[in-house]
C-alpha positions in Angstrom: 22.7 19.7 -13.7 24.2 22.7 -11.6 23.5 22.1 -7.6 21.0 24.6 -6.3 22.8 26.1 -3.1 20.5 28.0 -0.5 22.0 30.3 2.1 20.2 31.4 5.2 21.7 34.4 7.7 20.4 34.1 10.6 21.8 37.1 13.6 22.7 35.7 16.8 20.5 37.5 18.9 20.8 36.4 23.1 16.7 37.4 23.8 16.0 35.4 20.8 18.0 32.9 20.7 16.3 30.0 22.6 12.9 29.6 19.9 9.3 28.4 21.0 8.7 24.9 19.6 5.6 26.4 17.8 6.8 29.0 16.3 6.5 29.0 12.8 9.3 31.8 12.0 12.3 29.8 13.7 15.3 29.7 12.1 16.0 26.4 10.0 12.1 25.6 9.7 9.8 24.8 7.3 9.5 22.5 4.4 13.4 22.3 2.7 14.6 22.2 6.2 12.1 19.4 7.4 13.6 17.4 4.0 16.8 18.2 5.0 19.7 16.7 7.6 23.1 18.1 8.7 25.4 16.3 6.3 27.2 14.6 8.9 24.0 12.6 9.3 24.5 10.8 5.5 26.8 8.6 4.6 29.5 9.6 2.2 28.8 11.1 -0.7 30.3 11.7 -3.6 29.8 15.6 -4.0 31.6 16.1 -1.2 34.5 14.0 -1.9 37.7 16.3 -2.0 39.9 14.2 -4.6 37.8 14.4 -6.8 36.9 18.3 -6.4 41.1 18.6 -6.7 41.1 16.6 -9.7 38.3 18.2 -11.5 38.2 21.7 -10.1 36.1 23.2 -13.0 33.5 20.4 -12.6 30.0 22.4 -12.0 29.7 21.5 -7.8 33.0 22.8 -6.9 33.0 25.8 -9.2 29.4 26.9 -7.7 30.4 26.0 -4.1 34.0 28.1 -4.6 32.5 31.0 -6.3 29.6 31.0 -3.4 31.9 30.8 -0.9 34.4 33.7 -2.2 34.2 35.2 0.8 35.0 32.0 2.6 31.6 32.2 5.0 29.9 29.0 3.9 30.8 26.5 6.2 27.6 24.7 7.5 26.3 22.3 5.1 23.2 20.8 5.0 21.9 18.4 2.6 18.4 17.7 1.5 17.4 13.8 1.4 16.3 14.4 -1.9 20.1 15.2 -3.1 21.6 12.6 -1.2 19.2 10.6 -3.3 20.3 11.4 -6.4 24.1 11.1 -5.2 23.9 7.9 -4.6 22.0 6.8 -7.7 23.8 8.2 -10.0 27.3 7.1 -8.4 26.8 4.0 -7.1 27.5 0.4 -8.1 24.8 -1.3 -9.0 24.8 -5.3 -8.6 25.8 -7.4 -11.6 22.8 -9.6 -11.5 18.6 -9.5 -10.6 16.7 -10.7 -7.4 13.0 -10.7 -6.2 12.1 -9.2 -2.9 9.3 -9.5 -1.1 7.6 -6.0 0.1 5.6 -5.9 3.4 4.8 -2.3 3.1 5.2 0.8 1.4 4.5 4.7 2.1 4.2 7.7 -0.3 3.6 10.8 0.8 3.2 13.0 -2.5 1.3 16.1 -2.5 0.0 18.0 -5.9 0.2 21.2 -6.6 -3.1 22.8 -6.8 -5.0 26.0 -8.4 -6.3 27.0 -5.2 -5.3 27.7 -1.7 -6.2 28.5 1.5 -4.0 29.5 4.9 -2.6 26.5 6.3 -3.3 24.0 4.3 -0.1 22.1 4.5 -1.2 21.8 7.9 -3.9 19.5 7.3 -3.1 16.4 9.5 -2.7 13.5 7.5 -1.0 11.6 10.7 -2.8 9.2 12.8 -5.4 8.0 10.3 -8.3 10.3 10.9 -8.7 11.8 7.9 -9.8 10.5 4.5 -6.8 9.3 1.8 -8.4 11.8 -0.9 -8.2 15.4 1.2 -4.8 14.3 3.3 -1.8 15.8 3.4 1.2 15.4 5.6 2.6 18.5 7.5 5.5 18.4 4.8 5.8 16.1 2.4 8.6 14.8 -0.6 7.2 14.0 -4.2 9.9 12.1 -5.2 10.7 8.6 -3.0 8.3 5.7 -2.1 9.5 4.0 1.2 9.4 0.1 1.4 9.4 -2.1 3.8 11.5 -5.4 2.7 11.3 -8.6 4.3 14.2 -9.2 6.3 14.1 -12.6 6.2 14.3 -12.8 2.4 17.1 -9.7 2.5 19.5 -12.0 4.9 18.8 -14.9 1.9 19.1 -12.9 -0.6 21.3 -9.8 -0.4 23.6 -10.0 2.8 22.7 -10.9 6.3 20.4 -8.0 8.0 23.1 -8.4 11.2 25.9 -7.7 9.3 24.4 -4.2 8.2 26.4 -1.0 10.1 23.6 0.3 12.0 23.3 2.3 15.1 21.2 5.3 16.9 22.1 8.8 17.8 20.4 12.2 17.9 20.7 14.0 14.6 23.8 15.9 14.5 23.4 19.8 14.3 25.9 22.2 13.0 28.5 23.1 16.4 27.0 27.0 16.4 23.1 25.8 15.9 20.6 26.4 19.1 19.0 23.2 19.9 15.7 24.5 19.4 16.4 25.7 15.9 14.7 23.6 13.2 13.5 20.2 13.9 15.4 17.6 16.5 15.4 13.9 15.3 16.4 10.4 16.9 17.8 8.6 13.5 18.2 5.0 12.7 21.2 4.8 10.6 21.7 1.9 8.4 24.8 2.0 6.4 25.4 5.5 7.0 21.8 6.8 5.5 19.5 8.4 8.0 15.7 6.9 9.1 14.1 9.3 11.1 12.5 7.3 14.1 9.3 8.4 15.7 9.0 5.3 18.4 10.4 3.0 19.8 9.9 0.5 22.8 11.1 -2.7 24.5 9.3 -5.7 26.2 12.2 -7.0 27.5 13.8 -5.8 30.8 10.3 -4.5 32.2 8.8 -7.6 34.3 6.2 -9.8 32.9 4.1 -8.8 30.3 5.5 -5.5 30.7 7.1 -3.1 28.2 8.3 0.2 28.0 7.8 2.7 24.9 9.0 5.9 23.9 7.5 8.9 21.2 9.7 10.9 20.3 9.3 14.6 18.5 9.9 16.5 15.9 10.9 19.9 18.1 13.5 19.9 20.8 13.6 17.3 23.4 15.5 16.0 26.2 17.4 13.6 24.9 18.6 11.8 28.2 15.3 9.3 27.6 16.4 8.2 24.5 19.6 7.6 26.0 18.1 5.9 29.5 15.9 3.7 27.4 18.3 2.4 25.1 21.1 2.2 27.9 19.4 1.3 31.1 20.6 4.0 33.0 24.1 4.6 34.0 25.9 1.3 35.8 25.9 1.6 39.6 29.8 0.6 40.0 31.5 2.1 37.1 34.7 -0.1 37.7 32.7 -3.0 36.1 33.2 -1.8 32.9 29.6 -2.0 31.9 28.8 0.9 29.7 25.7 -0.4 28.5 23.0 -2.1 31.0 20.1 -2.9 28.0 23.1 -4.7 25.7 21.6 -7.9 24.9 18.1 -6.8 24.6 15.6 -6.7 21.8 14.0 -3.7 21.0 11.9 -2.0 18.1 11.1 1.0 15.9 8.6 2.9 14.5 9.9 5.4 11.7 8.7 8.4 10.2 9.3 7.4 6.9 6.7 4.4 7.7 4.0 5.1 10.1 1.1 5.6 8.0 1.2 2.6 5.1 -2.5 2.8 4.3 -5.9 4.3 4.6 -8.5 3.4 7.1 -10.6 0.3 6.2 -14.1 2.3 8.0 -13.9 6.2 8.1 -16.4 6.1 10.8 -13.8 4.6 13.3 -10.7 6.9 14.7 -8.5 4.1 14.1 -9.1 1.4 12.0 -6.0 1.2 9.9 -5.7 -1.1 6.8 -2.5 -2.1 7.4 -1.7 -2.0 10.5 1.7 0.4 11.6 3.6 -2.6 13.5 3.7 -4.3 9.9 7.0 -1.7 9.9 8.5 -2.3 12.9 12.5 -2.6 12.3 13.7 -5.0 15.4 16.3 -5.1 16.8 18.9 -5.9 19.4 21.2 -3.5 21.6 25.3 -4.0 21.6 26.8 -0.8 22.9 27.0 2.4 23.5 30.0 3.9 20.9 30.8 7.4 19.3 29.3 8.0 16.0 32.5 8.4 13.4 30.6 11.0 11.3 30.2 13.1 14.0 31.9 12.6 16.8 29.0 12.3 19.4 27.3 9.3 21.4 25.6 6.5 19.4 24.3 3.2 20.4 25.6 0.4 18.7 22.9 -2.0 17.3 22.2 -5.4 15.7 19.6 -5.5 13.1 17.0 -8.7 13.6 15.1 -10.7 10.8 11.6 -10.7 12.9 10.7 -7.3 11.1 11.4 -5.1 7.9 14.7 -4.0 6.2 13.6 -0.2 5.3 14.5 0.9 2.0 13.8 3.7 -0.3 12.8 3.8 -4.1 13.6 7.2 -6.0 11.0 8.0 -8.2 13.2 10.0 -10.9 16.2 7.7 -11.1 13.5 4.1 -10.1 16.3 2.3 -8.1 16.2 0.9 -4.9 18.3 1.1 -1.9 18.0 -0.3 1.5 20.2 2.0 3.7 23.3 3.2 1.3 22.8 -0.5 -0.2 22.3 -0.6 -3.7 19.9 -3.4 -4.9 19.1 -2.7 -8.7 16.8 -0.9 -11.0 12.8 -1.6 -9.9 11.7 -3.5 -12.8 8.2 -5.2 -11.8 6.6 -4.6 -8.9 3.4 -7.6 -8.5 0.7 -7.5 -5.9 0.2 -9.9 -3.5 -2.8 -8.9 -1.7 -5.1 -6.6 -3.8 -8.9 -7.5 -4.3 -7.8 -6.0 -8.1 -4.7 -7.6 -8.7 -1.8 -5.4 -10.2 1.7 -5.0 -11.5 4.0 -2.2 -12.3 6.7 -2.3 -15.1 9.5 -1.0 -16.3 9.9 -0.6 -19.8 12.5 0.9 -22.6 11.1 1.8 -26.0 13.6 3.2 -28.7 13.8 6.7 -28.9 14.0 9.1 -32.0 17.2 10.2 -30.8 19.5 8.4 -32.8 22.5 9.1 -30.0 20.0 7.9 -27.3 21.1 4.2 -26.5 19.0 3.7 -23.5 15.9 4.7 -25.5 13.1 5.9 -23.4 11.9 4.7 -19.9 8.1 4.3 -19.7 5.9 3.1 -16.5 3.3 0.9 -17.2 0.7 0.4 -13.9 -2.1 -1.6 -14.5 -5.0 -4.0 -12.6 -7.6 -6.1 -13.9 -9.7 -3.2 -14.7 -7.4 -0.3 -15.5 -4.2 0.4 -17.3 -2.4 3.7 -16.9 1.1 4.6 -18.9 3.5 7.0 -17.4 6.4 8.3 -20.3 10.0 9.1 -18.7 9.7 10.1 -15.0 12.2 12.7 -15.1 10.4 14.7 -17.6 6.8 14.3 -16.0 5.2 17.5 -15.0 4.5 18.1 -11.2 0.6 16.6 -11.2 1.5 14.0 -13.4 4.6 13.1 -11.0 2.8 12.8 -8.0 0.0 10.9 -9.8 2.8 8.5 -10.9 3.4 7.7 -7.1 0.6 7.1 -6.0 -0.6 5.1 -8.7 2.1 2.6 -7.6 1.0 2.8 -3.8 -2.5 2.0 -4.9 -1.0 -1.2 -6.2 1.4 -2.6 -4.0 0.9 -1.2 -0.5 -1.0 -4.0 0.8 2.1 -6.3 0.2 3.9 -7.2 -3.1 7.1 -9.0 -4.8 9.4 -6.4 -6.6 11.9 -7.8 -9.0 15.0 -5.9 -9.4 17.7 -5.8 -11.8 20.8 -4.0 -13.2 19.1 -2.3 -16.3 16.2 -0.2 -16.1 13.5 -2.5 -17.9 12.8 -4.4 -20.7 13.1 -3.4 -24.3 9.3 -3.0 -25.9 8.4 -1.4 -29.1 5.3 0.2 -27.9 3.4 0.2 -24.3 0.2 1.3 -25.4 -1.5 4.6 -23.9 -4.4 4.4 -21.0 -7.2 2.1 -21.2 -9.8 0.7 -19.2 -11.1 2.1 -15.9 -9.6 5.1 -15.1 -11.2 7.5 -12.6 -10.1 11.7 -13.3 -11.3 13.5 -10.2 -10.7 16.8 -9.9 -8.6 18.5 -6.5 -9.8 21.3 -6.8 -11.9 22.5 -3.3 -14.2 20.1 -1.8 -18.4 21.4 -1.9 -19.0 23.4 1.1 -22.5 22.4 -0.1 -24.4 20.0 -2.4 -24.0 21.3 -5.9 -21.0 23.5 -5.0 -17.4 22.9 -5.7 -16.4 19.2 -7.1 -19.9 18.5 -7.6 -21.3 21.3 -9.6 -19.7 21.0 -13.5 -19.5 24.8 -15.2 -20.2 24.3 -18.6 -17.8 26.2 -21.0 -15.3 26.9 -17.8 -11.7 27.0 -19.2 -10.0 23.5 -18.6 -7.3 25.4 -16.8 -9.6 26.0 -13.7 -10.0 22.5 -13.6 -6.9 19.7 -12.4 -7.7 16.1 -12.3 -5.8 13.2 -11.1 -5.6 10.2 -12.6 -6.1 6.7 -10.7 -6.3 3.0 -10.4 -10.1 1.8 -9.9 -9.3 -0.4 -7.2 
């Protein structure tokens, strides 16, 4: 399909240049741009790859970005995560052969599109587990990826050693005529190139005993000198020594975005009672040096990925593959839980399709417990509702813990999954009752089933 390209003027203006980290109107904010990196910050990718735009020069990216940039103006690129996605599925070698992986957590974050509104409600704090699973809602959100959390251990077995993985830390790297306080300011984890957002991280090393030291970062500008000071030490008294980095050596962890909240609260009554508990993410790690990022030229720190925590890894939901970093590792075909008080699997299946041309015949998701059984047809073609219903239907499933088996085809061949059975709870998201006998709870008879969305889920 034909990119879609979105350009943004924005005047340079000296009394406004400098923007108020609340302010909802500053340039580069929002929902695409919270999605969105400076494409510097990915690893690369093949739509930007210039032999192969100057040996097909009619293919459709090149065309659109040549006739958009006719007047030779578009020069700062960003790229959404959800794009950089897709790049990679689609041109990336998968491995020749299966494996089985254990997950130790998992985050959606999906968010469906309702018949009613009111002002700010993508503003309802879903952060910090103080609100309940069914009326949350991240700040901004993105439908289409599951994050995992994948044993390390079993990755260094299994895949490639976790140390040998390119990874390192910088600040996310802005275009060279962007304000600072323009759009949102990220510390990233890069593994392989592709971009973790981090929103702690601390030591307990280096800090006396029983000491530690810890670090939250933001989302709008910040001074980025205590990133640098905690990951560095502070600069080395005699600089003769050589010593550019006083922490190398040391372990230290992470918290990231992309997998800070991995559950809901097991009491609502209590402000923080967490299922699964947020250090069940923690990517450890150990300090080598302070270096210069090659994709963009600017200061980095240098560091050593440890087994003690998680590998983080992202699952597309449109394409179902899995990578860990830029790390390919297969087509998700089963997905078994480990730790549910329900049980449940999810599978990939291919049934033959009517289209006689069609050799891959038709995907279908099949998610099921011991008392439900819900059938999802080709992801790509699911409607908006139905998508996001599709995600969280596996988080239900596996985000206390679970094996996920991988391979190089998408799923087994079946002649027929079945349709829905069992258990299956459709609640509607519509507003919540102000009152008893208003809203969800009072049933219009003979209302139009338009004014009316329901969600199916797992009765867990």
């Amino acid at each position: 399909m034909a990119p879609v390209v979105i350009s943004e003027d924005i005047p340079y203006d000296e009394q406004t240049h400098h923007c108020d980290p609340l302010d909802l109107n500053k340039p580069l904010g929002g929902h695409l741009w919270w999605n969105s990196l400076y494409w510097t910050n990915f690893p690369p990718l093949a739509m930007f790859d210039q032999g192969a735009w100057n040996e097909h020069p009619d293919a459709e990216i090149p065309a659109s970005l040549r006739e958009l940039n006719s007047d030779g103006c578009l020069s700062e690129q960003y790229v959404t995560f959800c794009s950089a996605r897709e790049d990679l599925c689609s041109t990336s070698k998968l491995p020749d052969a299966g494996l089985k992986l254990t997950v130790e957590c998992m985050q959606y974050e999906g968010v469906r599109d309702v018949n009613w509104d009111f002002p700010m409600k993508q503003y309802m704090p879903r952060r910090d587990n103080h609100q309940p699973n069914d009326i949350q809602s991240r700040r901004f959100w993105d439908n289409g990826v599951i994050h995992l959390g994948l044993n390390a251990e079993e990755f260094s077995e299994r895949v490639r050693p976790v140390g040998e993985l390119d990874a390192c830390i910088h600040i996310a790297d802005k275009s060279a005529v962007e304000n600072a306080t323009w759009g949102y300011y990220h510390a990233v984890l890069r593994i392989g190139g592709w971009p973790y957002r981090i929103k702690r991280v601390g030591t307990f090393e280096g800090c006396g005993t029983g000491g530690h030291r810890e670090l939250t970062l933001g989302i709008c500008h910040w001074n980025d000198q205590q990133l640098w000071d905690l990951l560095e030490g502070g600069q080395p008294q005699n600089a003769e020594e050589g010593v550019r980095n006083l922490r190398k050596g040391q372990k230290f962890w992470a918290s990231l975005m992309d997998l800070d909240w991995l559950g809901r609260k097991r009491d609502e009554r209590k402000e923080y009672d967490p299922e699964v508990p947020v250090e069940k993410a923690y990517v450890w790690f150990v300090v080598e040096d302070t270096i210069e990022v090659p994709s963009t030229g600017r200061k980095g720190v240098k560091v050593r990925l440890l087994e003690e925590g998680i590998i983080p890894a992202w699952m597309d939901l449109n394409f179902l593959q899995v990578f860990a970093g830029n790390v390919p590792l297969g087509y998700m075909n089963e997905i078994q839980a480990e730790d549910s008080p329900a049980g449940g699997s999810v599978q990939l299946f291919r049934s033959p399709s009517d289209d006689a041309d069609d050799s891959a015949g038709q995907r279908k998701v099949v998610v099921k417990n011991r008392f439900s059984k819900i059938v999802f047809d080709e992801p790509m073609n699911l409607q908006i509702n139905d998508f996001v219903d599709f995600g969280w239907a596996i988080h239900d499933v596996s985000f206390r813990g679970a094996s996920l088996k991988l391979g190089p085809k998408p799923g087994k061949w079946i002649a027929d999954v079945g349709s829905d059975e069992g258990t299956v709870q459709y609640k509607s998201s519509g507003p919540p009752p102000l009152t008893h006998g208003e809203g969800k709870d009072k049933v219009v008879t003979g209302a139009p089933k338009s004014d009316f969305i329901y969600e199916r889920r797992l009765v867990m």
